[in-house]
C-alpha positions as CSV (number, residue, x, y, z in Angstrom):
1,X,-34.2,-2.3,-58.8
2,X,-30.1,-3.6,-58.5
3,X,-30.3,0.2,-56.2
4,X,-32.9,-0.5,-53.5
5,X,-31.5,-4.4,-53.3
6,X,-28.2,-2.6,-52.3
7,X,-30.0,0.1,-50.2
8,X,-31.6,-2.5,-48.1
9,X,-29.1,-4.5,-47.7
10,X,-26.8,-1.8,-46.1
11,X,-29.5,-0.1,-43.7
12,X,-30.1,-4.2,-42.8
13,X,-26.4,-4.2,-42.1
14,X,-26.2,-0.7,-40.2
15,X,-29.6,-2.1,-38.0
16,X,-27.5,-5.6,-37.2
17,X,-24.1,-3.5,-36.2
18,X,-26.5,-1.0,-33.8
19,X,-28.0,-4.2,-32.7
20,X,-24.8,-5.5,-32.0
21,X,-23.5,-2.3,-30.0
22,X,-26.7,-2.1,-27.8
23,X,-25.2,-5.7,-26.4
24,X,-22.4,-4.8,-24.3
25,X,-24.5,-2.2,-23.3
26,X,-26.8,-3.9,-21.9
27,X,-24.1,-6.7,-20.2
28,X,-22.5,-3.5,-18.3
29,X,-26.6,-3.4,-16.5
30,X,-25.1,-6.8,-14.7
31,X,-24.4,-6.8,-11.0
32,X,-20.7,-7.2,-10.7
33,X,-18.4,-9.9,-8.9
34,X,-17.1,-7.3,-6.7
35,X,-18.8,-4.4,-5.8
36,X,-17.8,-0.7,-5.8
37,X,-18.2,-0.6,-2.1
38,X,-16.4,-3.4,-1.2
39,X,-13.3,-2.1,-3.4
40,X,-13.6,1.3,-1.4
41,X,-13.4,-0.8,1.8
42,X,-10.6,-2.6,0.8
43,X,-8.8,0.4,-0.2
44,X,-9.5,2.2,2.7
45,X,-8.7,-0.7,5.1
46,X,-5.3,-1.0,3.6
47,X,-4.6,3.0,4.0
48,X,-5.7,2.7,7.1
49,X,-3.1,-0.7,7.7
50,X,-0.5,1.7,6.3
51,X,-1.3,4.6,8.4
52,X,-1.0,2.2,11.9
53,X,1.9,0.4,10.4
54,X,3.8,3.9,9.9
55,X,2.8,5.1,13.1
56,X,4.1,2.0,15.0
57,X,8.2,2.6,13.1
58,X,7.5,6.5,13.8
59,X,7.1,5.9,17.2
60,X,9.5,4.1,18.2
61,X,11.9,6.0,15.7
62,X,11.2,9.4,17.9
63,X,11.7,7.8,21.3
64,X,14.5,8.7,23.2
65,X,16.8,5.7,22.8
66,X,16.1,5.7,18.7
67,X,16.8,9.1,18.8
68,X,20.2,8.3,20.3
69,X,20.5,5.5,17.9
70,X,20.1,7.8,15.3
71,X,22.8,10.4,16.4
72,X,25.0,7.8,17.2
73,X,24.8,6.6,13.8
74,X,25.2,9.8,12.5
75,X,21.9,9.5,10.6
76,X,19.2,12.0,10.2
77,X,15.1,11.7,11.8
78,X,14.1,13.4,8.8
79,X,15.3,11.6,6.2
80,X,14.9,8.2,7.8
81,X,11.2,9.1,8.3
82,X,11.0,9.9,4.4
83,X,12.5,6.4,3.9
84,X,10.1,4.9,6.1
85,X,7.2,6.5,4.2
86,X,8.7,5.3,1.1
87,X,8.8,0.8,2.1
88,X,6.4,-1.3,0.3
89,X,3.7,-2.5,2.3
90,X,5.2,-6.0,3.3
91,X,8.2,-4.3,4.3
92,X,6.5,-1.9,6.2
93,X,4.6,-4.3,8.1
94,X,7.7,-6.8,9.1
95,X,9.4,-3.3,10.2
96,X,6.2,-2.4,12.2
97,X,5.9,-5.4,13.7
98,X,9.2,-5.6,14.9
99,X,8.7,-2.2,16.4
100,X,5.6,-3.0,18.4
101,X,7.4,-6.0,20.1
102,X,10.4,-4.0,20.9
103,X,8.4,-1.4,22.6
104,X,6.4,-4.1,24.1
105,X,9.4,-6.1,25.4
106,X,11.0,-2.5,26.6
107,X,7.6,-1.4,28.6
108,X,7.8,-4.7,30.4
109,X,11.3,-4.3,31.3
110,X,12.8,-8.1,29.0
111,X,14.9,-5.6,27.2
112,X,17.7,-3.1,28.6
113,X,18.6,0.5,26.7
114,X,21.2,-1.2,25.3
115,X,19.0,-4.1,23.5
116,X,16.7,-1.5,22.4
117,X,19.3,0.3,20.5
118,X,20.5,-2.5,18.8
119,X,16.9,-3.6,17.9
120,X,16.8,0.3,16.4
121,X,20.1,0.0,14.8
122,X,19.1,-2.9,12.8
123,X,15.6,-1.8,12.4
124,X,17.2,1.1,10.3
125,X,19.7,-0.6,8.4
126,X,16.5,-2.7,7.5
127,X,14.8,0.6,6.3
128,X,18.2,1.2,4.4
129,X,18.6,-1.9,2.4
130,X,15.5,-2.5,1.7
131,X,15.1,1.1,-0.3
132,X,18.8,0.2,-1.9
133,X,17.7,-2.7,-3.0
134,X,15.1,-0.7,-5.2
C-alpha cells in the first residue's frame, strides 16, 4: 500500500509540473504590444533614414568643391566615404543635415566656393572626431 501512495503521489506531481508548462504556452497565444509588422517597419524606415542620410554627406562629399576640399587637405574620397558609413545614426543625421543646407544655400547662390569649402572642411573634421572619439 506505502508503494502506490508514493506512485500516486509522483504521477500527481509529474501531471501538476505538465500542467504547469502548458501555461506559458498558452500566454505566448496572446496578441503582443507591438506587433511583428510594425517592428519590420520601423526597422526598415530607419534603413531607409540611413540610406537618405548617407546619400545627402556622399553627395556633397563628391562635388567638385569637396572634392577640392579633399585634395587640398590631403585626405582621401575613399576612406572618408568608409568613415562616413561608419557614424552612428545621430551623427550621421547632424552631418546630413548640414549637408543639405550647404548644397541648398550654394544652389541659391548665399554661399561662395569659398564658404562651401569651409563648410566641407569642417564637415570632415566632424566625420574625423567623431570616429576618434570611438
Amino acid at each position: 500500500m506505502h508503494f502506490r501512495a508514493k506512485l500516486c503521489v509522483s504521477m500527481l506531481v509529474m501531471a501538476v509540473l505538465f500542467g504547469l508548462a502548458a501555461v506559458p504556452a498558452r500566454a505566448q497565444d496572446k496578441q503582443h504590444v507591438v506587433s511583428l509588422s510594425d517592428l519590420n517597419n520601423d526597422a526598415a524606415e530607419q534603413a531607409r533614414t540611413r540610406q537618405s542620410n548617407l546619400e545627402a554627406v556622399r553627395t556633397l562629399l563628391s562635388s567638385e568643391p569637396a572634392q577640392k576640399a579633399l585634395k587640398s587637405a590631403h585626405l582621401d574620397y575613399q576612406k572618408i566615404d568608409k568613415a562616413v558609413g561608419q557614424l552612428s545614426d545621430e551623427d550621421l543625421m547632424k552631418l546630413a543635415e548640414r549637408s543639405r543646407q550647404a548644397q541648398s544655400d550654394f544652389a541659391a547662390g548665399r554661399i561662395s566656393d569659398r564658404d562651401l569649402l569651409w563648410i566641407i572642411l569642417i564637415a570632415l573634421g566632424i566625420v574625423v572626431l567623431a570616429l576618434a572619439l570611438r
